[in-house]
N, C-alpha and C positions, 0 to 999 in steps of 0.2 A: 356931769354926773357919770361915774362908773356904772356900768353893767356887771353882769355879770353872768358869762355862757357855760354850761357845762353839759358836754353831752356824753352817753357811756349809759349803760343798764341800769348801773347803780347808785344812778341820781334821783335823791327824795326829793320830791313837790315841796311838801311841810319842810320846815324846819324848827328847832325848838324857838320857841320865846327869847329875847336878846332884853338882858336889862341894863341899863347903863345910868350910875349914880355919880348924882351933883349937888352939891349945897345939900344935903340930907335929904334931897329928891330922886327917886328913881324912875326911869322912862323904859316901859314894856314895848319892846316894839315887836310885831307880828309881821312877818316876809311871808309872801307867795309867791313861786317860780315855775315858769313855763315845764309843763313834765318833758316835753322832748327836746328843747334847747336853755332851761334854764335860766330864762329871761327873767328879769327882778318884773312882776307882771301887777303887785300889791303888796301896799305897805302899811298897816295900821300902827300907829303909837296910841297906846293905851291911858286914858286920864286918871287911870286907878292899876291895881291887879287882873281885874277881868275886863271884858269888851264892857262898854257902856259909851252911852247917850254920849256925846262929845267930843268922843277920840275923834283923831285924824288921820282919814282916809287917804292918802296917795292912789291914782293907777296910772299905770305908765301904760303907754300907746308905743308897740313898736313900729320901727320905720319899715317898710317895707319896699321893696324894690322889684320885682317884675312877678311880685306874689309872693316872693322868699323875703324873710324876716331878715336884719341886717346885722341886728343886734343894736342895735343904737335905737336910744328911745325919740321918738317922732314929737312926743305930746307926752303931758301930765296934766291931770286933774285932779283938782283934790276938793276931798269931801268933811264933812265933819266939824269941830268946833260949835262954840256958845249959842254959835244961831244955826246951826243946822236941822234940829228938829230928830222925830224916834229915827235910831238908824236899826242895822238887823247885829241882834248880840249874838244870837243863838247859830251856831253854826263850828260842821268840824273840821271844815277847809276854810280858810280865806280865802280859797279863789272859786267857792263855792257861795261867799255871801252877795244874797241880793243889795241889787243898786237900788231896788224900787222905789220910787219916791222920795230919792236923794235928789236934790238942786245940784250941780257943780257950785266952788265959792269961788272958784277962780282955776284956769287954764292956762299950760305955757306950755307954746309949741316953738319946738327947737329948730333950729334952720340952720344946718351945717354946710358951705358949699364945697369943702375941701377934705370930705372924712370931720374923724372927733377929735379932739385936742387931747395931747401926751396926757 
């Protein structure tokens, strides 16, 4: 999985809403980005227009190495779907929305020993 670093004043957290159509189905998806390095930090896909009960949460876990971020994601969890239970809709950041009382439905931590691949 690509990253994605950008750093410079003039880099927004938020970005707009991304919808991408298929088979006459549309998929909203919502990014959250680290505000000082721009790290992809949360990614919600939407099961409608708005946040609701059963999208799928993404958050990525950067790697870290002597305290400094690497850019490379460590870990991913993901949250959300049919069995996941109320998650939080209401909120004007994604990387402002509570975890609380989210289960993970499942983890994958990445284990690079040579850097990332092309």
């Amino acid at each position: 999985m690509a990253t994605t670093r950008i750093d410079g004043p003039g880099f927004r957290r938020r970005r707009p809403r991304q919808g991408m159509q298929r088979n006459g189905q549309t998929a909203v998806t919502e990014p959250c980005f680290a505000r000082a390095t721009g790290f992809l930090e949360r990614r919600r896909v939407l099961a409608g227009s708005t946040p609701a009960d059963g999208d799928l949460l993404t958050v990525f876990v950067e790697e870290e190495v002597g305290g400094v971020g690497t850019g490379r994601v460590a870990s991913q969890l993901s949250y959300g779907g049919d069995s996941q239970g109320p998650m939080d809709n209401v909120y004007d950041d994604l990387c402002a929305m509570t975890l609380t009382g989210l289960a993970v439905q499942y983890r994958i931590a990445h284990r690079d020993s040579h850097g990332s691949l092309p």
